[in-house]
C-alpha positions as CSV (number, residue, x, y, z in Angstrom):
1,X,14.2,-20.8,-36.5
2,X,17.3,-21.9,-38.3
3,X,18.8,-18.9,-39.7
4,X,22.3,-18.1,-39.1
5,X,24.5,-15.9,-36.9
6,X,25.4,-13.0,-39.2
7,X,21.0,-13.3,-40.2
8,X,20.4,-12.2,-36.2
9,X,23.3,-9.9,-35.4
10,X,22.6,-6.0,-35.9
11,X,24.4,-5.1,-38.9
12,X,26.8,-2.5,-39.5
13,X,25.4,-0.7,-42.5
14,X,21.9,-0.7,-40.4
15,X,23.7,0.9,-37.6
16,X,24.8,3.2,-39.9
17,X,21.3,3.9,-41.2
18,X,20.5,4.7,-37.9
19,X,22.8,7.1,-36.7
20,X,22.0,9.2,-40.2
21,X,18.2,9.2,-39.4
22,X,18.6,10.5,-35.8
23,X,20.9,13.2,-36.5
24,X,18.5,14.0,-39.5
25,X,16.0,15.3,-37.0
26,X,16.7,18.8,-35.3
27,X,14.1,17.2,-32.5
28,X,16.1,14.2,-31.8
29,X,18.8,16.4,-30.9
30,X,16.9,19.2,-28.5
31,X,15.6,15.7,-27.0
32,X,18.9,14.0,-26.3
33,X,20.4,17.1,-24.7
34,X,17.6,17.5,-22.4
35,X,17.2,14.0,-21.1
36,X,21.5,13.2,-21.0
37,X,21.7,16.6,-19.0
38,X,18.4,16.5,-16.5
39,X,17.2,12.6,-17.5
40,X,14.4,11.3,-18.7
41,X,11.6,12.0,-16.5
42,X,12.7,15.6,-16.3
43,X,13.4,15.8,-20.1
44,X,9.7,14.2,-20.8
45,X,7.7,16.4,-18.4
46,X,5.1,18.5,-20.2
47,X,4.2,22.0,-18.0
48,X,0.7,21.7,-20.0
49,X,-0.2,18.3,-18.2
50,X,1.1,19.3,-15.0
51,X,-1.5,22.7,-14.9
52,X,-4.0,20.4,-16.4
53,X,-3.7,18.9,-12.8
54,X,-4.3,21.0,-10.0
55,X,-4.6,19.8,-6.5
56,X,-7.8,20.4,-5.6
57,X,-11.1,18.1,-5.1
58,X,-14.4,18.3,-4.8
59,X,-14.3,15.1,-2.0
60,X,-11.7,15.1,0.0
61,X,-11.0,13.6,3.2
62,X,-9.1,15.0,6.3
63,X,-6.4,12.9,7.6
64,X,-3.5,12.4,9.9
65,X,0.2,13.3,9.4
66,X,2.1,11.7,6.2
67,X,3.9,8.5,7.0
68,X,7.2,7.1,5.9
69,X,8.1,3.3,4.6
70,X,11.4,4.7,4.3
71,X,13.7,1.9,2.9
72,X,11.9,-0.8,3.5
73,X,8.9,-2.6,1.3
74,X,5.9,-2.5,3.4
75,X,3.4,-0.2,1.6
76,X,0.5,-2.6,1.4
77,X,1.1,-2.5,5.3
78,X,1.5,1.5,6.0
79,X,-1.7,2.0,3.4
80,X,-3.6,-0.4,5.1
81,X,-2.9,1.2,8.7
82,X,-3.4,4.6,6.6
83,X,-7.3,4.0,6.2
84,X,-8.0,2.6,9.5
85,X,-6.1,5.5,11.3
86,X,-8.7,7.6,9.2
87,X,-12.0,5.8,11.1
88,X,-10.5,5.7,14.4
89,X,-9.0,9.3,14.2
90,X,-13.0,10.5,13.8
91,X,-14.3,8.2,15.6
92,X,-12.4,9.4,18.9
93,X,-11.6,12.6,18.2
94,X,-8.3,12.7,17.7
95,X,-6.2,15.7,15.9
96,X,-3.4,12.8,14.7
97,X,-2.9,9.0,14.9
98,X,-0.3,6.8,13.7
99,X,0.0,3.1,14.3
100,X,2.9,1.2,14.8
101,X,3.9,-0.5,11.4
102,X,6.9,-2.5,12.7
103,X,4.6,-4.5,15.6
104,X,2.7,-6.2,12.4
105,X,5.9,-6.2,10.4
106,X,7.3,-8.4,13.1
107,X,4.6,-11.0,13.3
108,X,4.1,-11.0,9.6
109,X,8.3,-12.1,9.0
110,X,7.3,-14.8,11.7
111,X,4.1,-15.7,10.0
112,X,5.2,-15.7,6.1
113,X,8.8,-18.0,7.5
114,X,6.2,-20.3,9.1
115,X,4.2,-20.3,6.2
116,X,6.9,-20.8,3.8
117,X,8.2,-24.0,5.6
118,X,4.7,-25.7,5.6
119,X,4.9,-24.7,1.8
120,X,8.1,-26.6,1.7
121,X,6.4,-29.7,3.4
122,X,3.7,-29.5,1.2
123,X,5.6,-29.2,-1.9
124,X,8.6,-32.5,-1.0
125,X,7.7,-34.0,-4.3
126,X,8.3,-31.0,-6.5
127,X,11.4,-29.9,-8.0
128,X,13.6,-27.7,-7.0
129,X,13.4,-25.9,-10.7
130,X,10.0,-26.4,-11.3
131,X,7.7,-23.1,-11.4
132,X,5.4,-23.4,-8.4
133,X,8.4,-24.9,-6.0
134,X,10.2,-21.2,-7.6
135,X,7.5,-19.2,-7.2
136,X,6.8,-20.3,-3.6
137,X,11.3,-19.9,-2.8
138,X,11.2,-16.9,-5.1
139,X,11.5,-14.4,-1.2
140,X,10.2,-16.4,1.8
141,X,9.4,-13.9,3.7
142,X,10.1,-10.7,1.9
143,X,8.3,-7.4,2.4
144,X,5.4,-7.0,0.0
145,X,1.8,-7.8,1.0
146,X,-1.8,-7.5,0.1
147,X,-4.6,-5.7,2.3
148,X,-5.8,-9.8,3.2
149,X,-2.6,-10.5,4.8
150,X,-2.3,-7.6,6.8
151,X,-6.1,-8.7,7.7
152,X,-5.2,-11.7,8.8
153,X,-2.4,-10.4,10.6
154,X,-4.5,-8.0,12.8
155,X,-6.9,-10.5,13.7
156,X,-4.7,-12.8,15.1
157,X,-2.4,-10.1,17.0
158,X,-4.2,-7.0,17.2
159,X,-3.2,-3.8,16.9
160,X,-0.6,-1.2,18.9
161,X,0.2,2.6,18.5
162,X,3.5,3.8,17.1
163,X,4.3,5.0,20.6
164,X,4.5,1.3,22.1
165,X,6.5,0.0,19.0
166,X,8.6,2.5,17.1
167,X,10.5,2.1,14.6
168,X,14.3,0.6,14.5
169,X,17.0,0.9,12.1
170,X,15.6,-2.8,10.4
171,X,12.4,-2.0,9.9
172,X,13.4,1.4,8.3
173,X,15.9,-0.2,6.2
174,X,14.7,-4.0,5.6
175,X,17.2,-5.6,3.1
176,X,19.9,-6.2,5.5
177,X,17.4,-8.2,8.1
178,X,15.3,-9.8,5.3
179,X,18.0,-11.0,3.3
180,X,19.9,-13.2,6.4
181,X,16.8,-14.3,7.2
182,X,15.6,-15.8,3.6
183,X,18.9,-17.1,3.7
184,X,18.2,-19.1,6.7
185,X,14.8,-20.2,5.6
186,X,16.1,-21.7,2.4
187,X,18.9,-23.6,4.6
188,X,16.0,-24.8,6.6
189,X,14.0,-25.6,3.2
190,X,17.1,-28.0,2.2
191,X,17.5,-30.1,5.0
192,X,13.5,-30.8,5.0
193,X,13.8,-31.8,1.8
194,X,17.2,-33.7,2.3
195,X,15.1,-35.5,5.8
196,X,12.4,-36.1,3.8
197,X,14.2,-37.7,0.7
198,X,16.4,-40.4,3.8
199,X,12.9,-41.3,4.9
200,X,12.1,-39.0,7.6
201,X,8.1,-39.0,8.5
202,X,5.9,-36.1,8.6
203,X,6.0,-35.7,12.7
204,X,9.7,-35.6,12.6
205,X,9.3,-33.0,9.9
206,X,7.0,-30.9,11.7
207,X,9.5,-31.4,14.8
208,X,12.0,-29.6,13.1
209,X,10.1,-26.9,11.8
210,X,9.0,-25.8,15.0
211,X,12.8,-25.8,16.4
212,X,13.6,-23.8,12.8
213,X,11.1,-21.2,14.1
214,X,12.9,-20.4,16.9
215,X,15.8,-19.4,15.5
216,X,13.5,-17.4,13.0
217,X,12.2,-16.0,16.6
218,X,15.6,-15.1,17.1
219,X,16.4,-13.4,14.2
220,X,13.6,-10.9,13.9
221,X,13.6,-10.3,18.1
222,X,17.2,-9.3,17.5
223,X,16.3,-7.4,14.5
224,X,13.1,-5.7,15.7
225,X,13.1,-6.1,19.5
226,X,10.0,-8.0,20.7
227,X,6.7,-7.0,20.6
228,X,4.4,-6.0,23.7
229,X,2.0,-8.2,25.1
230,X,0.7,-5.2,26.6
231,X,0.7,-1.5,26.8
232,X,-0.2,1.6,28.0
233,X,-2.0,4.0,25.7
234,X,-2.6,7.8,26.0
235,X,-4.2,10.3,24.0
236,X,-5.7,13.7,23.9
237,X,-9.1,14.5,22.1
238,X,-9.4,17.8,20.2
239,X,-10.9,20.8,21.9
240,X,-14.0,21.5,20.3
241,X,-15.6,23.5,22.9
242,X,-17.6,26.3,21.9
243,X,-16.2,28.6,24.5
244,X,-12.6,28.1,23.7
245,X,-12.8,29.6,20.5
246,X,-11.5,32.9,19.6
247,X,-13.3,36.3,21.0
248,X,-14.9,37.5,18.3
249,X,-16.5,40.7,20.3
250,X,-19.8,39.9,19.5
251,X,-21.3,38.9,23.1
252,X,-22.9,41.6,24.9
253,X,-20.5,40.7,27.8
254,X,-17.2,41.5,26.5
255,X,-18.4,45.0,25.3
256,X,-18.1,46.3,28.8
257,X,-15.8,48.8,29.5
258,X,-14.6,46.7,32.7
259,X,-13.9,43.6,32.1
260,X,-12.7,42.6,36.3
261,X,-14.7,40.0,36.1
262,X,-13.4,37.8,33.2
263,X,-15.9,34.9,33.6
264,X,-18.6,37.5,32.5
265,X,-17.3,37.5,28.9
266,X,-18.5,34.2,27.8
267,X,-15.9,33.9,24.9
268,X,-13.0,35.5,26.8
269,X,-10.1,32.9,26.4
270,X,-8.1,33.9,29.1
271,X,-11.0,33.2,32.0
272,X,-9.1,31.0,34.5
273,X,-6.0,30.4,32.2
274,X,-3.7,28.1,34.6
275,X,-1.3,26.5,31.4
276,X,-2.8,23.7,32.1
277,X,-4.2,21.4,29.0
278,X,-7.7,20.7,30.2
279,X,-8.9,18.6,26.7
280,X,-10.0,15.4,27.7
281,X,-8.3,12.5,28.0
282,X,-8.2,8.9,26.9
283,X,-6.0,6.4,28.6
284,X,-5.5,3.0,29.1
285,X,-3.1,0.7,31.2
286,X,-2.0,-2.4,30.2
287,X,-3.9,-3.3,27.5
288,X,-3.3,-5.6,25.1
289,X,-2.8,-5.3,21.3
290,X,-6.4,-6.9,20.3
291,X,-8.1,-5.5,22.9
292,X,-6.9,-2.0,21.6
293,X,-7.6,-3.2,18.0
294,X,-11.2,-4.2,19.4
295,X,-12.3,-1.0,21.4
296,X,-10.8,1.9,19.6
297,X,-11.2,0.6,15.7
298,X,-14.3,1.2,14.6
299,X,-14.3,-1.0,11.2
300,X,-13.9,-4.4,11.1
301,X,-10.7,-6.2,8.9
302,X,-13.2,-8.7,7.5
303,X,-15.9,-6.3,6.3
304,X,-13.7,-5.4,3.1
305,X,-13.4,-7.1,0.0
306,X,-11.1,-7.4,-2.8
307,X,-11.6,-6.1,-6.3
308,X,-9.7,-6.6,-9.4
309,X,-10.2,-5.0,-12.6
310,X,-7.5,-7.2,-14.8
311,X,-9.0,-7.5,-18.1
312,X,-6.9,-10.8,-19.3
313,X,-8.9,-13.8,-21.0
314,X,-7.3,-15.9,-18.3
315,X,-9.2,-14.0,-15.7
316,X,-13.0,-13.8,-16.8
317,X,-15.0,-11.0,-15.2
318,X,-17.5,-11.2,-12.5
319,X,-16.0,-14.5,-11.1
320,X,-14.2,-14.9,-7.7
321,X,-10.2,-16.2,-7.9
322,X,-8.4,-17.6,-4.9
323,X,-4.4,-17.8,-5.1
324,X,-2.8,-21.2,-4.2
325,X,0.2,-20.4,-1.9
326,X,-0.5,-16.8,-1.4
327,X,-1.4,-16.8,2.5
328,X,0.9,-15.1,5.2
329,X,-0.6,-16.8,8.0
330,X,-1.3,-20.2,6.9
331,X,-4.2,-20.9,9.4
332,X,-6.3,-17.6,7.0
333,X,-6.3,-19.3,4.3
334,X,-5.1,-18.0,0.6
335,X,-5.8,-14.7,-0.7
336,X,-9.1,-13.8,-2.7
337,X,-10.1,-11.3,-4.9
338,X,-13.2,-10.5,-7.9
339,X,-12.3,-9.6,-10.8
340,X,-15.0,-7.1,-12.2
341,X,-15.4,-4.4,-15.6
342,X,-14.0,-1.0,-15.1
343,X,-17.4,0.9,-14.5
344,X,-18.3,-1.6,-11.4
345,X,-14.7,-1.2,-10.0
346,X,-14.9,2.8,-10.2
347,X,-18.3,3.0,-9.3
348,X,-17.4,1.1,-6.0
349,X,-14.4,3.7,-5.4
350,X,-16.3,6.8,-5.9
351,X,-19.4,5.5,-3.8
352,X,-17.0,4.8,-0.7
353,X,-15.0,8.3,-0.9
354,X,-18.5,10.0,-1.2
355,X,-19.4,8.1,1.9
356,X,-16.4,9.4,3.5
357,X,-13.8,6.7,3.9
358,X,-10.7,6.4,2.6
359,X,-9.7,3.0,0.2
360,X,-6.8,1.2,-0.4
361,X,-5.1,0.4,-4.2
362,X,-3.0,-0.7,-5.7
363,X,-0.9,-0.4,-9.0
364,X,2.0,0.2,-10.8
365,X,3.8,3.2,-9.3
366,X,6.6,3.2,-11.6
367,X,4.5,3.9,-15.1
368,X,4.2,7.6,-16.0
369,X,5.1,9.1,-12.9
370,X,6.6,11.8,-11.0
371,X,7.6,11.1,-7.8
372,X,9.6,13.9,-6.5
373,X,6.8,16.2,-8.0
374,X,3.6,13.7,-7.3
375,X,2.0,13.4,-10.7
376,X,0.2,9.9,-12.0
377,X,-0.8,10.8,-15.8
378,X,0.5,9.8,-19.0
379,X,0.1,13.4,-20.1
380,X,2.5,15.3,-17.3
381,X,5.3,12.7,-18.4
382,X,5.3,12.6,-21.8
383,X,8.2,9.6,-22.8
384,X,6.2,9.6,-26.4
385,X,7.1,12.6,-27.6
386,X,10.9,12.9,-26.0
387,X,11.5,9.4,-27.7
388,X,9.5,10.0,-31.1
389,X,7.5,7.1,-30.4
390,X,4.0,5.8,-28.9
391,X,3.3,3.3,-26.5
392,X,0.3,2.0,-26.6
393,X,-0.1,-1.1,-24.4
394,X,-3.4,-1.6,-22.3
395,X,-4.0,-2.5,-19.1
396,X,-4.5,-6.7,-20.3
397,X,-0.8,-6.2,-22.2
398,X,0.9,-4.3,-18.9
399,X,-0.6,-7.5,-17.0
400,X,0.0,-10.3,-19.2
401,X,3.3,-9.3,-20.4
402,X,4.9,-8.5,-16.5
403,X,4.9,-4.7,-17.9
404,X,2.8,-2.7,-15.5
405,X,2.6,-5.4,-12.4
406,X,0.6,-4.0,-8.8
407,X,4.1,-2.9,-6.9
408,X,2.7,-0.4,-4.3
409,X,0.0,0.2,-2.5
410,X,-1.1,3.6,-1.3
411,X,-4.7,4.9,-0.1
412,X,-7.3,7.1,-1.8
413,X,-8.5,10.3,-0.3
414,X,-10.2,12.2,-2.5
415,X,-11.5,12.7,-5.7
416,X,-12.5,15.1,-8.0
417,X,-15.5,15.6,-9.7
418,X,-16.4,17.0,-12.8
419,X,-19.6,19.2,-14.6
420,X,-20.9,16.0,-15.6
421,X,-20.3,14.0,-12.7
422,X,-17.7,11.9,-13.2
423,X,-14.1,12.3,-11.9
424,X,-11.5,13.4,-13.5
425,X,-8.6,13.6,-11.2
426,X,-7.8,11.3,-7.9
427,X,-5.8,12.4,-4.7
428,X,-3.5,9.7,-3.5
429,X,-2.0,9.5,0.0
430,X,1.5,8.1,0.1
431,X,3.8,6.7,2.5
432,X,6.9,8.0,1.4
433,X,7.2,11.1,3.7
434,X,6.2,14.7,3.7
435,X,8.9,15.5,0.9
436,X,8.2,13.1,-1.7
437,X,4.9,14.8,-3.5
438,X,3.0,17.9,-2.4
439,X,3.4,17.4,1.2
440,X,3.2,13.5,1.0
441,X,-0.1,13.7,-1.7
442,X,0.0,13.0,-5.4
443,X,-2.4,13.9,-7.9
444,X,-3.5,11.3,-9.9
445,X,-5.1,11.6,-13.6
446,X,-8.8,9.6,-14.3
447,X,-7.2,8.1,-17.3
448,X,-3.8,7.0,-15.1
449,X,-6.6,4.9,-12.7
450,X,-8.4,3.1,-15.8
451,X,-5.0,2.1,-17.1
452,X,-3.0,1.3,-14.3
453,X,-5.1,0.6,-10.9
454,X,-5.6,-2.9,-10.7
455,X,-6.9,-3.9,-7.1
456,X,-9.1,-2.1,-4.8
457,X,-9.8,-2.4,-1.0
458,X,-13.6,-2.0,-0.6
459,X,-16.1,-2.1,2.7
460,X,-18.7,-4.5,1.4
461,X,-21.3,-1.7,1.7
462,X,-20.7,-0.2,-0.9
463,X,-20.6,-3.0,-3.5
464,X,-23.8,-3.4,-5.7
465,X,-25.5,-6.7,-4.9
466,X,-24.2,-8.9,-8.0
467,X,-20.8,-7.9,-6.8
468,X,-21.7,-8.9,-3.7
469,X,-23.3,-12.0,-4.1
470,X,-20.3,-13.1,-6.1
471,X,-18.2,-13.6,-2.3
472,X,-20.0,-15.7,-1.6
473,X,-19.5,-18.6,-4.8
474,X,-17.0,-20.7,-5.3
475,X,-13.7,-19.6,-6.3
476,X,-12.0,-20.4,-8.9
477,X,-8.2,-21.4,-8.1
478,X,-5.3,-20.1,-9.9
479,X,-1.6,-20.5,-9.4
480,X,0.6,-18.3,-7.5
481,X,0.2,-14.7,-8.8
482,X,2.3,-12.0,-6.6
483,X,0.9,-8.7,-7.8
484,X,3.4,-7.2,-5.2
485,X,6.2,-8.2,-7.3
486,X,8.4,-5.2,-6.9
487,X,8.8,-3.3,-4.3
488,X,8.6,0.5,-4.4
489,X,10.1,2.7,-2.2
């Protein structure tokens, strides 16, 4: 275009226009004092779409205690150690279960810096501005993620309880330890570069990588402290003995009169009380983190797969895409996924929770939400109407257009189901503690899912078999798409 400055500036007497219209309208007004004095989100909730919501499903899963990512961006990782909590929390019993998010967070900052220098050695030729050598320096080894990486991670190291890893001050707050270490990575990035372009071969390349690594070693052992080789492991099972339970008076042996002999009431629960917990117990000494992962998880990482529901013309449903560059741990290979239509994706969600297992999603957690409050629905915060206007992008525009990108991942629970079937409302465990939400759990709207959930975490069980037979074809390969862009916190 070749129209002038004063043809592209705003112009006064528009301005002016402007200002008139909006103080025209008594609405504009009521809506301006209510979002400059509480903001927006408070300004735009509507009390209708909030009771149009209540927190109750007709599938619903029991799980442990609410977990917290704090400040850090590891979501994908807490949601994914959120569902398999779930299957080995039933499967042995237990009242409460948390594994130790910080053990994979350290092997995945050692995995994605080792991965990110054989990127660099992969990509010598490439400039330094063009958009795959950018997209692979964009954050070597920042902390977003996808379900396959933390797969990939948990078959290579296993798997440890919180107790014999906790938390530290980095792994609750992340910037600080991430950003010294990209820092270093990219140094590391030049001089390979610089080696390569003074004639340096590939052996003396690789050399030096492996020396960089140790300093990466360095950095997140200071950061994190080391991980266990081994550890012990205790827990207590729940006491679901009949005779523990609570008198209820009914037994013709605690109607007597004289009760002397308390082992003649078969429900009394004070017959040889001593304090002492008698529930039984699991234990084990010195074992190691797969060997944990191996005995007391009762799913498999690799039995899942990966669905999509991105409705872009660049993506063609019912094909399967593999990412160039998108791997954690370079030896796993790059991430996959199937892109299917809304009803398969859905249908695959609401077969799992009926089977009784939790899923992993992902989407965009920033769109039409209330996170203090825990509301997911376009009709609880209503932007439309405190701004006078409509938006009315779909899911294809919020992809193509960077507008609604995956940035958090949380896990699926439960569901509700309506007259005819089909849900109508979704309940979402998050891992932003007990406060954020109702007690850690948001309520999410049907119409919120179609619109803004884009991947899914499913046990391949519960795909229908063309879904299924699509794993195993050839994928297509597509250049590097982080659907973790952001990170949510």
């Amino acid at each position: 275009m070749t129209t002038d400055a004063s043809a592209r500036a705003i112009k006064p007497e528009l301005l002016r226009t402007y200002t008139e219209d909006f103080n025209k309208d008594r609405a504009n007004l009521i809506a301006a004092d209510a979002a400059v004095s509480a903001g927006v989100l408070k300004a735009a909730t509507d009390y209708r779409g909030v009771r149009a919501l209540p927190r109750d499903f007709s599938i619903e899963l029991k799980q442990g205690s609410i977990t917290n990512q704090e400040r850090s961006g590891r979501c994908w990782m807490f949601a994914s150690l959120n569902t398999l909590r779930y299957e080995l929390m039933h499967r042995w019993n237990l009242e409460d279960f948390e594994f130790s998010e910080t053990y994979l967070f350290f092997w995945d900052a050692m995995e994605k810096s080792n991965t990110y220098l054989e990127n660099v050695l992969r990509t010598l030729d490439e400039p330094t501005d063009s958009r795959l050598f950018e997209a692979i320096n964009w954050g070597p080894s920042d902390d977003g993620g996808w379900w396959q990486m933390f797969a990939a991670l948990v078959n290579k190291y296993g798997l440890v309880p919180k107790s014999a890893y906790p938390e530290s001050e980095n792994s609750r707050n992340s910037d600080d330890f991430k950003q010294y270490l990209n820092s270093k990575l990219r140094e590391f990035a030049a001089e390979l570069r610089r080696r390569s372009a003074a004639g340096a071969g590939e052996d003396e390349l690789r050399t030096l990588k492996d020396e960089y690594m140790g300093t990466v070693y360095r950095i997140c052992a200071v950061s994190l402290g080391e991980p266990p080789e081994k550890f012990d492991f205790f827990a207590r099972t729940k006491d679901d003995d009949e005779d523990d339970k609570k008198c209820d008076g009914k037994d013709e042996s605690c109607k007597r009169e004289d009760k002397s002999d308390a082992k003649a009431c078969k429900c009394d629960k004070n017959k040889d009380k001593t304090g002492k917990d008698e529930r039984p117990q699991i234990r084990e000494i010195g074992i190691t983190p797969l060997e944990f992962y191996k005995k007391y998880v009762p799913v498999d990482v690799n039995d899942f797969a990966t669905l999509a529901n991105a409705p872009l013309k660049s993506r063609p449903f019912n094909r399967r895409y593999r990412i160039r560059f998108s791997a954690n741990v370079v030896e796993a290979g790059d991430m996959e996924f199937v892109n299917v239509p809304l009803d398969v994706f859905k249908k695959a969600a609401l077969d799992q929770l009926t089977a009784g297992h939790p899923i992993w999603f992902a989407c965009d957690c920033t769109q039409f939400a209330l996170r203090k409050d825990g509301f997911f629905d376009q009709s609880v915060v209503r932007v439309d109407q405190l701004f006078g206007t409509e938006f009315t992008g779909d899911k294809a525009h919020g992809l193509e257009y960077g507008d609604s990108p995956s940035n958090h991942a949380m896990t699926f629970t439960g569901v509700n189901l309506g007259e005819d079937g089909k849900p109508n409302r979704w309940k979402v465990e998050n891992s932003w503690g007990k406060d954020a939400g109702k007690d850690g759990y948001y309520v999410m709207s049907d119409a919120w899912f179609d619109r803004y959930v884009t991947e899914l975490i499913i046990r391949k069980e519960y795909l229908d078999d063309a879904t299924r037979a699509l794993l195993t074809t050839e994928p297509v390969e597509i250049d590097p798409w982080q659907p973790l862009t952001r990170r949510c916190r």
